[in-house]
C-alpha positions in Angstrom: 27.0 26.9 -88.4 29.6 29.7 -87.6 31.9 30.9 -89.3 35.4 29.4 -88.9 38.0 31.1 -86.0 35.2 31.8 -83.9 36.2 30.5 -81.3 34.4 26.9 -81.3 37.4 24.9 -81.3 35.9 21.5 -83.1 35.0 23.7 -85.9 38.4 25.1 -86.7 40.0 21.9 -86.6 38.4 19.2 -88.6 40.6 16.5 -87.4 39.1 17.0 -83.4 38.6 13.5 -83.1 42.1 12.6 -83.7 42.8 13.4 -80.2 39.3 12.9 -78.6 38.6 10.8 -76.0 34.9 8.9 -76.9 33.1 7.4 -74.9 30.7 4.7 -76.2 27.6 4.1 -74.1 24.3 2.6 -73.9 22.1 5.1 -72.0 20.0 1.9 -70.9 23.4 0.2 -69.5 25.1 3.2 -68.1 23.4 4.5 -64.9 19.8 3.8 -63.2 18.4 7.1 -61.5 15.1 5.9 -60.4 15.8 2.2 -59.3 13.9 0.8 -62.0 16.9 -1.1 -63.5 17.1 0.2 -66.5 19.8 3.1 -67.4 18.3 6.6 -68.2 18.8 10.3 -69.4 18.9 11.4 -65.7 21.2 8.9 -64.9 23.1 9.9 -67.7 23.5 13.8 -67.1 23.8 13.1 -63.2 27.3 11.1 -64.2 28.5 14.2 -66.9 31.2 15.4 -64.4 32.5 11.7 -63.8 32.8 11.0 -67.1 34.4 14.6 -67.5 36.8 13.9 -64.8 37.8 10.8 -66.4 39.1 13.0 -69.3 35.9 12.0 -71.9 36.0 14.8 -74.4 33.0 12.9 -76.4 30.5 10.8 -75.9 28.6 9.1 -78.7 25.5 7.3 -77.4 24.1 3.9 -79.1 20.4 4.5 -80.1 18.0 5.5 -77.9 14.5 6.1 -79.9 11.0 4.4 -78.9 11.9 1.2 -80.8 10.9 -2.7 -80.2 14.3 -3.6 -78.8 14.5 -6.6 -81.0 18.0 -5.3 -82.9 19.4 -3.3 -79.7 17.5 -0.7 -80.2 18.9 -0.4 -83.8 15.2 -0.6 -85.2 14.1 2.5 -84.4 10.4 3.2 -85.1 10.3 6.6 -83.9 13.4 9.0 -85.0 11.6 12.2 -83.2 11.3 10.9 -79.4 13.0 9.4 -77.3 12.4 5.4 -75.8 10.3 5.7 -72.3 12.4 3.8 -70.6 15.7 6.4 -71.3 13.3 9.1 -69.5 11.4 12.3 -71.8 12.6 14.6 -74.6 13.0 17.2 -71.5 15.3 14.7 -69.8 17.2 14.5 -73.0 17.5 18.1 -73.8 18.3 18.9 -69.9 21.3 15.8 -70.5 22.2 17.5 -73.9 22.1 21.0 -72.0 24.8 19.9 -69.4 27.0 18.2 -71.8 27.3 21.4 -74.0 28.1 23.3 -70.7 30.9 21.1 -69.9 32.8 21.7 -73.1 32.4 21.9 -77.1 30.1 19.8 -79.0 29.2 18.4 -82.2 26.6 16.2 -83.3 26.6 13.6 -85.6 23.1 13.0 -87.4 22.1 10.4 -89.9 21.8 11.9 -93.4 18.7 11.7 -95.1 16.2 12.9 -92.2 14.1 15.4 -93.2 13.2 16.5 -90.1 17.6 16.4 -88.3 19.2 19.5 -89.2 22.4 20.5 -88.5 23.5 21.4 -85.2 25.5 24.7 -83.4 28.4 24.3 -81.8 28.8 25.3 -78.3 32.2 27.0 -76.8 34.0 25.1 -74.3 35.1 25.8 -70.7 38.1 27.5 -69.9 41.1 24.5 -70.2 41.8 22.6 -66.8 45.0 21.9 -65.6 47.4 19.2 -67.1 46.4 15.8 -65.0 49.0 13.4 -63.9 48.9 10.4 -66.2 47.2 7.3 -64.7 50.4 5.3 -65.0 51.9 8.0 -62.9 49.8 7.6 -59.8 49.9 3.8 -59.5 53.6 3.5 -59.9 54.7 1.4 -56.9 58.2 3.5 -55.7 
């Protein structure tokens, strides 16, 4: 970890997700990139600038380990890979990759795993300009 005030934003204020906007997702629901039916990683980090654009600040993904499927994915047999159907540990570190370039990040790891350790933060992008509330641009005049 860093050292507080330097300059990674999530770590100088512990109450982030106060104001965060989270997204919840299933990688397997969200977005199909090689027709197969079945959401993936690729899918995932191709849609990082719509979800970005939407005002997402964080997304917390539902498990996506090898597992049986038989509790939504929730019985994970496998904590170190990643499901072949989500796409490769590259395709999940190249997703993970373009996330942290879009803005901070912090990850939240189940305690307890010998082999999770805790993970950097990465700075953020310059702020964008204030957008117009959604109210604001449908309001019938």
């Amino acid at each position: 970890m860093r050292a507080p005030g330097s300059g990674y934003p999530l770590e100088d204020d512990p109450l982030w997700y106060k104001d965060a906007i989270i997204y919840e997702l299933h990688v397997r629901a969200f977005y199909d990139s090689n027709g197969d039916g079945i959401g993936d990683f690729r899918g995932l980090t191709q849609k990082l600038d719509y979800l970005q654009d939407l005002g997402v600040t964080a997304i917390w993904l539902l498990p996506f380990y090898p597992s049986p499927l038989r509790d939504d994915g929730y019985d994970i047999a496998d904590y170190t890979s990643i499901h072949p159907h989500y796409g490769t540990l590259r395709d999940f570190r190249t997703f993970l990759r373009e996330a942290h370039r879009r803005g901070p990040a912090r990850h939240h790891r189940a305690g307890g795993q010998p082999h999770l350790r805790p993970a950097p933060l990465v700075p953020a992008r310059p702020p964008r300009p204030p957008r117009q509330p959604l109210v604001e641009l449908l309001r019938v005049e």
